[in-house]
Residue, then its C-alpha position, 0 to 999 in steps of 0.5 A: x578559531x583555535x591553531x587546531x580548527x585552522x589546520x583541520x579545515x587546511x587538511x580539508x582544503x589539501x585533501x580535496x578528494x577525500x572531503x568532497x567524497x565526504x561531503x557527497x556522502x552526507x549531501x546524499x543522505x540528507x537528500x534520502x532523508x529530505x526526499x522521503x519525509x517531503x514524499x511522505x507529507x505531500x501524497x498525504x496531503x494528496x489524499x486529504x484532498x482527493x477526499x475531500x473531493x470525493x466524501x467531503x471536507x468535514x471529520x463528523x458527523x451527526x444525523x437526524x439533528x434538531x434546531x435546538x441540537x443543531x445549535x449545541x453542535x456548533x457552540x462547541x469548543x471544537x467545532x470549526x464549521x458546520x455544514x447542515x445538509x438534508x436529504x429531503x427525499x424523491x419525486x417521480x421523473x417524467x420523461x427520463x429515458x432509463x428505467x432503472x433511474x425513474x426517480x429526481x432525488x433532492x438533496x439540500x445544503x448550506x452555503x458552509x455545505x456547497x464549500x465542504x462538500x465541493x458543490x460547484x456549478x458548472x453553469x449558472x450559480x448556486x442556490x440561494x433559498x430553498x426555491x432554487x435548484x441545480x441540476x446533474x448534467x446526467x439528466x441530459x446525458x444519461x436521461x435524455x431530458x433536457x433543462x435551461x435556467x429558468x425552467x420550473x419545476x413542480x415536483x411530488x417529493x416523497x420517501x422510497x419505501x420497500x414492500x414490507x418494511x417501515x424503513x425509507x430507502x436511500x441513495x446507496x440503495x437499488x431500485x427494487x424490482x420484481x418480475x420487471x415491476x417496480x416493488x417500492x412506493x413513495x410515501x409522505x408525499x409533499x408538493x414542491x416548486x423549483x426554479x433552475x438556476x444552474x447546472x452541476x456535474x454529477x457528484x462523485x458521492x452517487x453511487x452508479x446504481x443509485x435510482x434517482x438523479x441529483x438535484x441540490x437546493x438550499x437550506x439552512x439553520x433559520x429555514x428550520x421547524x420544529x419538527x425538522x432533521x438536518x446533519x451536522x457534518x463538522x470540521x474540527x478546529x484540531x484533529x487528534x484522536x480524542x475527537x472521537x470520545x468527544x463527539x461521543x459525549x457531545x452526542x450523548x450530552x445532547x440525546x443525539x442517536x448517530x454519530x459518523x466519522x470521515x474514517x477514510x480522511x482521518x486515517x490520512x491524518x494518523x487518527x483512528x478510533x481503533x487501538x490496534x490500528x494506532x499500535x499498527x501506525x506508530x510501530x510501522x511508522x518507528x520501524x521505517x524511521x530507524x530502517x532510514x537512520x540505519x540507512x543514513x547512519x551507514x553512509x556517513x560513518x563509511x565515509x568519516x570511517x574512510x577520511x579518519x582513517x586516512x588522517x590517523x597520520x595528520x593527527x599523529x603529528x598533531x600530538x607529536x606538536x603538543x596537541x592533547x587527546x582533547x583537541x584530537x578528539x575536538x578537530x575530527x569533531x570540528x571536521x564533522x561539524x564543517x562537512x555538515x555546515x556544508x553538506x546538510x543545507x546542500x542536502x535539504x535544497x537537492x532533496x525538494x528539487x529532486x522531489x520537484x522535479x520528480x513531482x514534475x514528470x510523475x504528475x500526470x502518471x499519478x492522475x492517470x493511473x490513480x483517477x485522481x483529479x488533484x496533482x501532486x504539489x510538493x508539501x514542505x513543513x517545518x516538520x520535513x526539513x526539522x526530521x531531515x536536519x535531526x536525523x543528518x546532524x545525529x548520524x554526523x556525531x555517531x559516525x565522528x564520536x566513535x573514530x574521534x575516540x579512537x583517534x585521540x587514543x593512538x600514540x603520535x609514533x604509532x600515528x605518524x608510522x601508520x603501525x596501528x592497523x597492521x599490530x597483528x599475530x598469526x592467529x588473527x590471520x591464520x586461516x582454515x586448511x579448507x580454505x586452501x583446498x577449497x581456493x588454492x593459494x588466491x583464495x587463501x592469500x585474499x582472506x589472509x586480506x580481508x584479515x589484515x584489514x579488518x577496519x576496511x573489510x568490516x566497513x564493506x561487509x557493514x555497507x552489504x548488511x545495511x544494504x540487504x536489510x534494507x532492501x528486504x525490509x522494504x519489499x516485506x513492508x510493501x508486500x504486507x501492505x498489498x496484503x493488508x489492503x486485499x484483507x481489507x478492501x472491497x475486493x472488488x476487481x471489476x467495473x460492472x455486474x451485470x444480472x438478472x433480478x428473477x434469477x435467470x441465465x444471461x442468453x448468448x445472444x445478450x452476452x455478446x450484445x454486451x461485451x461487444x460495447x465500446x470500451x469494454x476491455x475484458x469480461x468474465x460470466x460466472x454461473x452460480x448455484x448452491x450444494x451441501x457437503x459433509x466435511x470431516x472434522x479433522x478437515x475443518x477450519x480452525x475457527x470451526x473447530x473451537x465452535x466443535x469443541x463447545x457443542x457437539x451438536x453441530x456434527x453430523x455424523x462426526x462430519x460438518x456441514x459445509x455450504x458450497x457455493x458452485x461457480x462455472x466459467x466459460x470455457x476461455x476464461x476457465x482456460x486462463x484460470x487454470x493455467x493461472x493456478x496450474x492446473x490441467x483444462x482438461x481435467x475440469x471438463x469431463x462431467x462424467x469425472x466432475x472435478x473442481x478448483x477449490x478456493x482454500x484461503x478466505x478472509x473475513x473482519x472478525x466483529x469482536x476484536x476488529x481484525x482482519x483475518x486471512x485463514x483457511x477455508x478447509x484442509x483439503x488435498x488434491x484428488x480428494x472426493x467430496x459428496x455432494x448433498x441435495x435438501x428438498x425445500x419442501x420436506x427437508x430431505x437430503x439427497x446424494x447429488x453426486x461427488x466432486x474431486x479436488x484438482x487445485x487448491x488456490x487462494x486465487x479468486x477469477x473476476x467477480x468472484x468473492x471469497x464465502x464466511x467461515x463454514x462455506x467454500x467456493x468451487x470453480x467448475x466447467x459449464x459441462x459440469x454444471x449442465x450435468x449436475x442441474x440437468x432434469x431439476x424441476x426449478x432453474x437453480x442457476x444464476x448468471x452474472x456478467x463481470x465487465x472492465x471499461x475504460x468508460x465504467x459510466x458510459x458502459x452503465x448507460x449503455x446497457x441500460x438503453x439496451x432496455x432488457x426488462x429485469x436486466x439490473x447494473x451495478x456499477x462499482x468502479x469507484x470501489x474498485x478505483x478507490x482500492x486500486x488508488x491505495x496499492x498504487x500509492x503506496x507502490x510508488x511510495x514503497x518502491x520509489x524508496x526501494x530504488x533510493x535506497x539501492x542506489x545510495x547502497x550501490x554508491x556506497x559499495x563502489x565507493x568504500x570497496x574502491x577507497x579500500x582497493x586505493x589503498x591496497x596498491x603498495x600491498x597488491x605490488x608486493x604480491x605481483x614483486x613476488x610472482x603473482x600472475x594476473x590471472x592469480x590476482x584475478x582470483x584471488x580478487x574473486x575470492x575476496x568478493x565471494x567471501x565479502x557476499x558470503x559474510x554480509x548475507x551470513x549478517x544481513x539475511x538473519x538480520x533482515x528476518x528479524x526485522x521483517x518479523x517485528x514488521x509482521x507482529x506490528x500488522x499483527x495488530x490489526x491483520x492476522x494471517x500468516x508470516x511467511x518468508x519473501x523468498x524471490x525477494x531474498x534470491x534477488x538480494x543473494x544474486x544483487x549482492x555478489x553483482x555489486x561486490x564483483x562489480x565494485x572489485x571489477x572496476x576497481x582492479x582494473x585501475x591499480x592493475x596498470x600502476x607501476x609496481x616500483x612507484x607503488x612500492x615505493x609510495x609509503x602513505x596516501 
């Protein structure tokens, strides 16, 4: 080690103060770039295994497959396991107590199958040829019927087949009824015998209206005839996105009709087979890293910023010796290099314990509110730590090479004397005439400050920037992610739907048999019916307008005829709805003046590019009039059926309720409305549905059903619902916990370059106090400095923070189309956490050099 390393670590040594606030800052950014990389991985890998659970382990496959196919499928060069599966079909259940499930469903697998598919008994053992069964625990709980081990079955095993059609019913698909009858048969009936030989829990994979309850029994590759089918899910020995082309050929090479990919694990895996999805992935993904380095690079300049300048003396004596502009330059260098051998390795350790230990409390949380049945495990990759240590090692030479520079430039005399910061004119103080009117002389003086200090003043006003954009980035990135998920999700915001097949009106006194369930938390009943309206062409939606411009012929008389879809709530929930959207009740139960809510906003996949697009219904105003037309099945004729006025426009949907295609419009109206729009119509035209929340979605399920009302159909959704709620929250904790590290750091960082530069003010605010400068002067004059830093930083950083937030708009731009628009409460609470920070920082540090003796600090010559 050089005589110029050895007085660099000995300055180090001396100055403890100044490298421990270094060493922290850099240890702190490091543990941000750990803790987000190590978050990132580990609820990936969360999801991967929730999926795994729930659709199985395997990435694709192939249905309908021979033995000859079969065999090609799992000679491939990219296959890794296959799990061969049949669904052999559906027996008549005798003795089952729910009549909405009169079917044993049978459904066979491999030994490679019970793995990727988390087949588990729950007692007894699993199948081993294709004589033996286990059986869903639902049977005894929601059938009422009963199995032991050992028990035997003889079974009529056919295919469901709906009247009127060749194509046989599967497990997603409702019994079909009508009028209280059964309207599907079994067909291609086929004797089978089982010996029970264990137990199951009912599998995640079915579905809660599914009509028939799952047995698993075996088979395999050799129990296969000529004339059999099986599917091939397979798991791929590596996952990237040439899997899809090459599943494709494999399929094409081998005459094998349908292939599937497990898109719900490959997105967690960063693989899609849309482009826009990919270019949506790797601009987000690029964004939110270099939002991470900014972030990082910020911080750690601040605080070499701080301790280089602090040293300009100590390398001035340095030159004054010999030393040359080389080994200057090479000991801040040397200095960067010690603080990051200290500081990275510290880093990485406090980031994975800070994740472990979060991991520890949050564990439960997760599992609670995601319904999720794997924990949280903390995932370190080599990746992680590689990023982590990339990431600190660059923004340590950023943040050394720009002040080594500068320092190797400055004379010894100018260094020694500390002149360099204070080679000043007039002009680069002089201030406006406004300033002095606007804040007297405190003002005036504080900028003149700010001013004169420029390197300090530009370092707090850098930190506010970095700080704002941050923030602002974020919370945009959160909210376009909540946005992207309404677009393409299920929408669904209920549990359960309840209804009649024939089409009639839920009783009252059902309604409240219903809703009175245990576990029942909430509930909405919408009635349903349909109308026409014209709509005048200037008010169309903008994609009805394209198809206007091409053929003419879809006008009718120079208006454009609009499907609606009218909805009338109870009056409780009609109540909450228009409070929700701002609106007045009463407005909307007069049936003399009928008055709708209007749903102006819907959103749709379009078929050809694969976007989700957000996009107005209508152009419609409040209190304008539609009329409402009437067509008679019979002879076609239409009829005036009255007029609606708008009261509100809202892209809100009430529970249940789902937005209609491009072309249609849903209206909310009262039950009074209702009642005098279908009063003396021949037919009922009115459907009811019953909306449900549960704590217990299943046991509500079976409640209902063993109510045994003929015609009555559930329909059980909460996985749906589940599984959308599972992506917000998520990604929520993600987003936001990222949110309140990043505050934090920039909270810590203010405090501590606006309280170092205060510091190092004390001999210039003694000066003012020598001269008359009274507290309450210094007080304001305090003040301005902190208006002026929060009014400079947001002229930067809401700019900035615009851009950034456009550029994370055109990467969803990808794959979602809707409109970019500014989060305004977003950025008031960025202005008002700004001016908080910067008053704060000015606050507590005015407070310690208000005490300090104006002779001692007059008399001090250097920190």
């Amino acid at each position: 080690m050089n005589i110029v390393n050895k007085l660099t670590i000995r300055h180090l040594k001396q100055n403890k103060k100044r490298t421990l606030v270094t060493i922290i800052g850099v240890i702190i950014s490091v543990a941000m770039v750990t803790a987000v990389s190590t978050l990132g991985f580990s609820f990936l890998d969360l999801m991967k295994r929730q999926t795994m659970i729930e659709n199985g382990d395997w990435h694709v496959l192939y249905n309908n497959v021979n033995q000859k196919q079969l065999a090609a499928i799992q000679k491939d060069e990219a296959t890794g396991a296959v799990a061969v599966s049949r669904d052999l079909g559906y027996a008549p259940f005798e003795g089952g107590q729910n009549s909405n499930r009169p079917y044993l469903f049978i459904k066979e697998y491999n030994t490679q199958g019970f793995t990727q598919f988390g087949v588990v008994p729950s007692k007894g053992r699993l199948p081993q040829t294709d004589k033996e069964v286990v059986i869903s625990e639902a049977l005894a709980g929601n059938a009422k019927v009963k199995y032991e081990i050992g028990d035997r079955l003889t079974l009529n095993v056919g295919e469901r087949f709906e009247e009127g059609s060749n194509q046989p019913l599967n497990q997603t698909e409702p019994l079909r009824m009508m009028d209280d009858k059964i309207t599907e048969t079994l067909q291609n009936k086929k004797i089978r015998q089982y010996t029970v030989v264990g137990f199951i829990k009912r599998p995640v994979w079915e579905p809660a209206w599914a009509p028939g309850y799952t047995l698993i029994s075996y088979t395999d590759e050799n129990m296969m005839g000529a004339n059999d089918r099986v599917n091939a899910a397979v798991e791929l020995r590596k996952v990237n996105r040439s899997l899809f082309t090459h599943a494709e050929n494999l399929a094409k090479q081998n005459n094998i009709k349908s292939v599937e990919f497990n898109h719900d694990l490959l997105h967690y895996y960063g693989v899609s087979k849309s482009g826009a999805t990919n270019s949506t992935l790797i601009s987000l993904s690029a964004i939110i890293m270099v939002v991470i380095m900014v972030g990082s690079v910020s911080l750690i300049y601040n605080a070499f910023a701080i301790s280089v300048s602090e040293r300009s003396r100590h390398l001035g004596m340095l030159a004054s010796v010999g030393a040359t502009r080389r080994q200057k330059r090479n000991s801040v260098f040397f200095e960067g290099f010690v603080i990051g051998l200290i500081s990275i390795p510290i880093g990485v350790i406090c980031g994975l314990a800070g994740t472990g230990v979060t991991f520890i409390f949050i564990n439960s949380m997760i599992q609670g509110a995601l319904g999720v049945t794997e924990k949280l495990t903390m995932i370190i990759t080599p990746l992680s730590l590689l990023i982590a240590c990339a990431v600190s090692m660059l923004t340590i030479f950023i943040s050394t090479y720009l002040p080594a520079v500068k320092a190797s430039r400055i004379s010894a005399m100018d260094a020694i004397r500390q002149t360099d910061d204070i080679k000043l004119t007039g002009k680069a103080v002089r201030t406006s005439k406004l300033i002095r009117k606007l804040f007297g002389i405190e003002g005036e003086i504080g900028l003149k400050n700010l001013k004169r200090n420029k390197r300090r003043y530009h370092a707090t006003v850098f930190s506010l920037v970095i700080s704002i954009v941050l923030f602002l980035t974020v919370s945009f990135f959160t909210s376009s992610l909540k946005q992207s998920l309404d677009l393409s999700g299920e929408g669904v915001n209920y549990d359960i739907q309840v209804a009649y097949g024939n089409g009639k009106r839920i009783d009252d006194r059902l309604l409240q048999s219903i809703t009175s369930l245990e576990g029942v938390t909430e509930y909405s009943v919408i009635h349903e019916f349909y109308e026409k309206t014209l709509v005048e062409e200037s008010s169309i939606a903008d994609e009805l307008q394209e198809t206007v411009k091409k053929d003419q012929g879809n006008l009718q008389n120079g208006k454009y005829p609009y499907d609606m879809k009218i909805h009338a709530l109870n009056d409780a929930n009609l109540r909450a709805y228009a409070q929700a959207v701002g609106t007045d009740y009463k407005q909307l139960t007069d049936p003399n003046h009928p008055a709708a809510i209007v749903l102006d906003t819907i959103h749709y996949k379009d078929i050809n590019t694969g976007k989700y697009v957000q996009t107005k219904a209508i152009y419609a105003t409040v209190g304008q009039s539609f009329d409402l037309v009437e067509t008679d099945e019979n002879t076609g004729e239409e009829t005036s059926a009255g007029q609606v006025t708008v009261a509100a426009l809202t892209d809100q949907a009430p529970k249940g309720l789902e937005p209609v295609g491009v072309g249609g419009l849903n209206l909310i109206v009262s039950e009074q409305v209702m009642n005098q729009w279908v009063k003396g119509k021949s037919a009922e035209p009115v459907q009811t549905y019953l909306y449900l929340n549960s704590t217990e979605p299943l046991k509500t399920q079976q409640d209902i059903e063993e109510m045994k009302e003929a015609g009555l159909q559930v329909y059980n959704v909460f996985q749906a619902r589940r599984n959308d709620e599972q992506k917000v929250l998520l990604l929520s904790v993600f987003s936001y916990g990222f949110i309140v590290l990043i505050s934090a750091i920039s909270i810590a960082n203010i405090f501590n370059t606006i309280s170092t530069g205060i510091s190092l003010r004390k001999r210039e605010f003694a000066m003012l106090k020598s001269v008359g400068m009274t507290p309450k002067g210094f007080a304001k004059m305090m003040n301005y400095e902190s208006i002026f830093y929060g009014a400079k930083s947001l002229l930067f950083g809401l700019p900035i923070s615009v851009a950034v937030m456009y550029m994370i708009y055109r990467a969803w731009a990808n794959k979602f189309s809707y409109e970019f628009a500014l989060p305004w409460m977003s950025m008031l609470t960025a202005i008002a956490a700004v001016f908080l920070m910067v008053g704060s920082a000015m606050l507590y540090s005015s407070t310690k050099v208000k005490k300090e003796n104006i002779i001692h600090a007059l008399k001090q010559e250097s920190i």
